[in-house]
C-alpha positions in Angstrom: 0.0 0.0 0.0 1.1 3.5 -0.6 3.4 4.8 2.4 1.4 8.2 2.4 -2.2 6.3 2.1 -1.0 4.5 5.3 0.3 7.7 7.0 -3.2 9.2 6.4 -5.1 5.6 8.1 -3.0 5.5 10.9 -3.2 9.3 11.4 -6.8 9.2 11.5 -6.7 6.1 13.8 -4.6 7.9 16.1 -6.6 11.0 16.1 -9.7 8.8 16.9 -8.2 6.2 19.4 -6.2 8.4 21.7 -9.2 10.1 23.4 -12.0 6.9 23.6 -11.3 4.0 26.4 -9.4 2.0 23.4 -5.9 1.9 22.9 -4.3 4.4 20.5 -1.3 3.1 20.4 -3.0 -0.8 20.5 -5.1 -0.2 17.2 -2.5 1.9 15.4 0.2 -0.8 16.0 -2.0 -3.5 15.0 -3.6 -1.7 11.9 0.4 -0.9 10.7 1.4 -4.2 10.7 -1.4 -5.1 9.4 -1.2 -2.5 6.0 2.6 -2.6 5.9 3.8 -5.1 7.6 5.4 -3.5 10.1 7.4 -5.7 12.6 5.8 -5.6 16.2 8.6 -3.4 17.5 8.7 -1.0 14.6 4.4 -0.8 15.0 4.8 -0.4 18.9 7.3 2.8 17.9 5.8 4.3 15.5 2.3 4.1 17.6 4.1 6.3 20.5 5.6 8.8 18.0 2.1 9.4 16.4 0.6 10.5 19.8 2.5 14.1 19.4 -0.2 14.8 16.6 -3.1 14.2 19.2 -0.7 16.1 21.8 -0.6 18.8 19.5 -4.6 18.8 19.0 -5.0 18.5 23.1 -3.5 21.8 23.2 -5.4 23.6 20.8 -8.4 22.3 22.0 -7.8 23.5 25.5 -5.9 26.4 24.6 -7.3 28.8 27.0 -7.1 25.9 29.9 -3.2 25.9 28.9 -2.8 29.9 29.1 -4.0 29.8 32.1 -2.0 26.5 33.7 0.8 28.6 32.2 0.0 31.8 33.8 0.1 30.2 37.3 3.5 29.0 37.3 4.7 32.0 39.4 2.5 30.8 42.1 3.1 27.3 42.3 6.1 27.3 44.3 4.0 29.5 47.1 1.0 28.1 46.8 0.8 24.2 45.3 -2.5 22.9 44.8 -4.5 26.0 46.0 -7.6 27.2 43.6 -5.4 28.7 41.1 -2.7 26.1 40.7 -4.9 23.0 41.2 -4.3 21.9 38.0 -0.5 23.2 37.3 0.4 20.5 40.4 -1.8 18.2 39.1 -0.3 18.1 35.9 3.9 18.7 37.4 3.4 15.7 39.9 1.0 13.2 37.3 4.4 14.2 34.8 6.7 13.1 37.3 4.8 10.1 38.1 4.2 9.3 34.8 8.2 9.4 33.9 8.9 7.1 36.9 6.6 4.2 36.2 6.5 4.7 32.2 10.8 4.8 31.4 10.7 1.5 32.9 7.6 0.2 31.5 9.0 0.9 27.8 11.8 -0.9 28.5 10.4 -3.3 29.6 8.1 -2.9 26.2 11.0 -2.9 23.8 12.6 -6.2 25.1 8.7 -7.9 25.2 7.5 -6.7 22.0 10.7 -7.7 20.1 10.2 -11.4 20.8 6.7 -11.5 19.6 5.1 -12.2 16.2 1.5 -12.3 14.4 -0.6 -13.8 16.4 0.9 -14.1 19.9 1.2 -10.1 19.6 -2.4 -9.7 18.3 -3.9 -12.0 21.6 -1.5 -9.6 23.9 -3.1 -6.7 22.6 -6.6 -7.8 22.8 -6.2 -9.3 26.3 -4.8 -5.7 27.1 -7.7 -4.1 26.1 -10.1 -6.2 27.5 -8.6 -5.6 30.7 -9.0 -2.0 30.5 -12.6 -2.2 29.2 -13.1 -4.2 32.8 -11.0 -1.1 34.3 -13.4 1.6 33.2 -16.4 -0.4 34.1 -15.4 -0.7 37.5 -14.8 2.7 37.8 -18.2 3.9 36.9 -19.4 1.2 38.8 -17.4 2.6 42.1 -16.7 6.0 42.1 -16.3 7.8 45.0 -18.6 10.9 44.9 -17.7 14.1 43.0 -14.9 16.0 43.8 -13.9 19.7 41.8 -10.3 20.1 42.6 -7.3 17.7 42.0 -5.0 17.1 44.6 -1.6 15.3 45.4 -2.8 11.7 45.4 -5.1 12.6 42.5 -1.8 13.6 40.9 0.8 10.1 41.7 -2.1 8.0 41.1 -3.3 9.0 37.5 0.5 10.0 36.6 1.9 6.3 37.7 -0.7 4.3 35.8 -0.7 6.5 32.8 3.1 5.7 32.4 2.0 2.2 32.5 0.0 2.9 29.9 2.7 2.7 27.6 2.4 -0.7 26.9 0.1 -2.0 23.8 -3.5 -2.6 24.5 -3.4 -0.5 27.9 -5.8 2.6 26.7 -4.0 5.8 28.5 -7.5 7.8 28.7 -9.4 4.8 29.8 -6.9 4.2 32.5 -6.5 7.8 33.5 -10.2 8.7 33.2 -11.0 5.5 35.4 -8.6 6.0 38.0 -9.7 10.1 38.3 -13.8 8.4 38.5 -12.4 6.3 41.4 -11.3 9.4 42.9 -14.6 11.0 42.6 -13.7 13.5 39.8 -17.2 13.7 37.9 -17.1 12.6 33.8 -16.6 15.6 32.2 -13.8 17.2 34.6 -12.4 13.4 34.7 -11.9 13.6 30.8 -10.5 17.3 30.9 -7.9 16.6 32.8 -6.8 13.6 31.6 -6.6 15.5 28.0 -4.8 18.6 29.4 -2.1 15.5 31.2 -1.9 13.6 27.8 0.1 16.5 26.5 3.4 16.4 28.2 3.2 12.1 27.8 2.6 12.4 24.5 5.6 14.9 23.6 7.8 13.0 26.1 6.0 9.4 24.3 7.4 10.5 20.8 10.5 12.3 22.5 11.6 8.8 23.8 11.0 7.2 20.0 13.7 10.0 18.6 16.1 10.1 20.9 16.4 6.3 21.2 15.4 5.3 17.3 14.9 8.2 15.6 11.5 8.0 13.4 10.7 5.0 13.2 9.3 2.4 9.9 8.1 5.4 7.3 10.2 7.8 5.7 10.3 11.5 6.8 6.9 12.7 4.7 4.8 10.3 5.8 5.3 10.7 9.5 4.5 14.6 9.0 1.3 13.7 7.0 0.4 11.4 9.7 1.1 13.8 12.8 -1.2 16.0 10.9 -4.1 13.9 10.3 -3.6 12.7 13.9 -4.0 16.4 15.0 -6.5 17.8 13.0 -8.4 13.9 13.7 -7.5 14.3 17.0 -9.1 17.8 17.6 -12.4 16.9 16.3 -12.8 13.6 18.1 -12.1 15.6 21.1 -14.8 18.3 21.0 -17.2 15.5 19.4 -16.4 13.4 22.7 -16.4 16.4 25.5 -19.9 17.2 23.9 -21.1 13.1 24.0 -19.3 12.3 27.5 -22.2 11.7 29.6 -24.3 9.5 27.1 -22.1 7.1 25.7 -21.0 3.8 27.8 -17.4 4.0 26.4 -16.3 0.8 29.0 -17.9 -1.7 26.7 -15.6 -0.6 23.5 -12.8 -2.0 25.2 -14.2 -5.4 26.1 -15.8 -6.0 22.4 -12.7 -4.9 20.9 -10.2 -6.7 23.3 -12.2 -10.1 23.0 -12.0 -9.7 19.0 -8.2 -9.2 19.5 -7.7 -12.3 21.6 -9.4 -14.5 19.3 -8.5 -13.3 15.9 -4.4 -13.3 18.0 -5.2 -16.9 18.9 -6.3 -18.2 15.6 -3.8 -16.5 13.9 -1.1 -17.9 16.4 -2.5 -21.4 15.6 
């Protein structure tokens, strides 16, 4: 298939995957070996350097949320986690977090991912997402109450499982979103500010891919086409999703998808 053609799927894949409780970086890894024939390594890299396209439409989409995170950094030092820096902690300390637990999970990653091929990768995937369909379900089905305000534990718990998120299959909004439910963050809040945190994982996600591979599988014009698509994807999934949030079961995605991974993995594998 044309290298551009498949920049454009996996851009549009990206933009829609990396904001609904279904891996991103699952379905665009599986859908480029599946169209090129990517090796599972080279899918799993080129899956984390496409999320600085949805990165990129997180920002513009909560642009005036940024200025304003950005506009309280003078104040954090004095006065962490207060009304006007709730979310400037929230987002320093989920970073942080997320860096400690997701360095070692790619790792970890790159040495697992290597060793696997067709089929056995496929079932990994799908019992990855089917796990995190169970995640989200159990959120809703639990959550604590509604809070307004992030605070310190809000901020190591999301951050740590989001760098666990790394790995294929493991959806990084479903995670985050359930674990800020089980906090007692309300839907819409739990989805902002696991958005506004996807930004610095997602430049440090494709940061990572350059600095140890450089870009990975495609050649130089096909991975801007895809960032693009990813973004301007990415930004209208977004607003189409913050609009939806509260009338759409997104838990069940996961499982239906995940159990389709495991058994087309499985027969493949056999």
């Amino acid at each position: 298939m044309n290298p551009v053609l498949v920049a454009i799927l996996l851009g549009i894949l990206q933009g829609i995957l990396e904001w609904i409780p279904v891996s991103s970086e699952g379905g665009v890894a599986l859908a480029s070996t599946a169209l090129a024939g990517f090796a599972p390594e080279d899918a799993t890299r080129l899956a984390l350097f496409l999320h600085a396209g949805t990165g990129v439409a997180a920002i513009a989409y909560y642009r005036a949320d940024v200025a304003d995170i950005l506009g309280s950094v003078r104040e954090l030092t004095r006065r962490p986690f207060a009304d006007e820096t709730a979310d400037l902690s929230f987002l320093a300390i989920a970073t942080v977090a997320t860096g400690l637990t997701g360095l070692p999970a790619y790792l970890l990653l790159d040495a697992a991912v290597s060793g696997l091929e067709g089929g056995l990768f496929l079932a990994l995937v799908g019992g990855l997402l089917v796990l995190t369909g169970l995640l989200q379900r159990f959120a809703v089905a639990l959550s604590l109450g509604e809070r307004h305000s992030p605070n310190w534990l809000d901020a190591v718990f999301v951050g740590a499982l989001q760098g666990v998120a790394i790995l294929p299959g493991v959806s990084r909004s479903g995670t985050t979103v359930s674990a800020l439910l089980l906090r007692g963050h309300e839907g819409e809040s739990s989805l902002r500010l696991s958005f506004l945190l996807s930004i610095p994982a997602a430049m440090g996600a494709n940061a990572l891919v350059l600095l140890d591979d450089g870009v990975p599988a495609i050649d130089p014009l096909s991975a801007v086409v895809a960032l693009a698509v990813s973004a301007v994807v990415g930004y209208l999934t977004v607003d189409a999703l913050v609009r939806l949030v509260r009338r759409v079961p997104f838990w069940t995605v996961c499982v239906v998808f995940g159990g389709l991974g495991v058994v087309g993995g499985l027969l493949v594998a056999l």
